[in-house]
N, C-alpha and C positions, 0 to 999 in steps of 0.2 A: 531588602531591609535597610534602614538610613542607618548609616553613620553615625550622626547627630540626628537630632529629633525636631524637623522641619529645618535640615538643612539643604537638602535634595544634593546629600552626596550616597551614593549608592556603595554599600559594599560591593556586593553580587555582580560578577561582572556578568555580561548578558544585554540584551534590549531594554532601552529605557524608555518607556511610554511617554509619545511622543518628543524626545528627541531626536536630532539628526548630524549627521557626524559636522564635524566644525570645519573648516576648510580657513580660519584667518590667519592673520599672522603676527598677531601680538595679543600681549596682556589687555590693551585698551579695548583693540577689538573684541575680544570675549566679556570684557568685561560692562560693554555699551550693548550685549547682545543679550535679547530679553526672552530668547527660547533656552528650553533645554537641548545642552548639546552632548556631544561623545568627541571625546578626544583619542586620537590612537596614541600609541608609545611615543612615534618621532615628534607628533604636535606636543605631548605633553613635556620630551625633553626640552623641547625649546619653549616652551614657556616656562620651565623651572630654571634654563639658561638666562631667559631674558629677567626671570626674577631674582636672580641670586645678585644680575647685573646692577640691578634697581636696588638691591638693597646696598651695595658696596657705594653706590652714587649717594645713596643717604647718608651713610656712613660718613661721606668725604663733607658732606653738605652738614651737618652736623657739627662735626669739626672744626670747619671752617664756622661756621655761625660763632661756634664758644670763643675761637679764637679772635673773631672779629669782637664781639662783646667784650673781653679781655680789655684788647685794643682801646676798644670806645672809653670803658671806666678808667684807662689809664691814663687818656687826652683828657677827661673833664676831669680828671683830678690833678695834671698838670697847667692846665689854663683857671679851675679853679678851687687852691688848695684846701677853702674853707669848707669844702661838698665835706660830707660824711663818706666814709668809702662805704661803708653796710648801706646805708639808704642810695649812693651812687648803683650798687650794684644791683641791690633789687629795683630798680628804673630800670636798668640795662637789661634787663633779665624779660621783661616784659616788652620788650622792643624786637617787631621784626631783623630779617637781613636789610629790606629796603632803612627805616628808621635807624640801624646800628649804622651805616655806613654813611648817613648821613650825620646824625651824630659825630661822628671820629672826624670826619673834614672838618665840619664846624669846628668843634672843641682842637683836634690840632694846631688849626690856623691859630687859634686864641692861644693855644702852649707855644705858638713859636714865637709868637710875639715878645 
């Protein structure tokens, strides 16, 4: 019986029609693999390891993004005082990591000026 309702997660543990047990070794791998598989206890701890890991690495990348954005609004409102801070910030707010970091070089060299 599913789980979810066409999510092909199985309560009932037992044989799952036509799947086969999984043998990889990562999140990616399972998740580029287009059968159904079975996972035993130790596979599945470690992919709840390598997920929990993936999630902490967002966490820090996250962070790091806001704080880079911070940064950025704070260069272009030191190089140019006339920005609106509200309108600086929602510009910033829409800007990748690659675009924030390019921003803050820009706009700092101009604050240092």
């Amino acid at each position: 019986m599913p789980a979810q309702k066409n999510a092909g997660v199985v309560k009932k543990s037992g044989a799952v029609p036509g799947a086969r047990p999984w043998n990889g070794d990562s999140l990616e791998k399972l998740f580029s693999s287009k059968e159904s598989v079975v996972l035993d206890r130790a596979r599945l701890d470690m992919l709840e390891k390598e997920y929990a890991a993936l999630g902490e690495l967002a966490a820090a990348g996250r962070e790091y993004t806001e704080n880079l954005r911070r940064e950025t609004v704070k260069m272009m409102l030191l190089a140019q005082p006339e920005l609106d801070p509200d309108v600086t910030a929602h510009v910033a707010a829409g800007m990748d990591t690659a675009q924030l970091k390019e921003f803050a070089r820009a706009f700092g060299k101009l604050a240092a000026k």
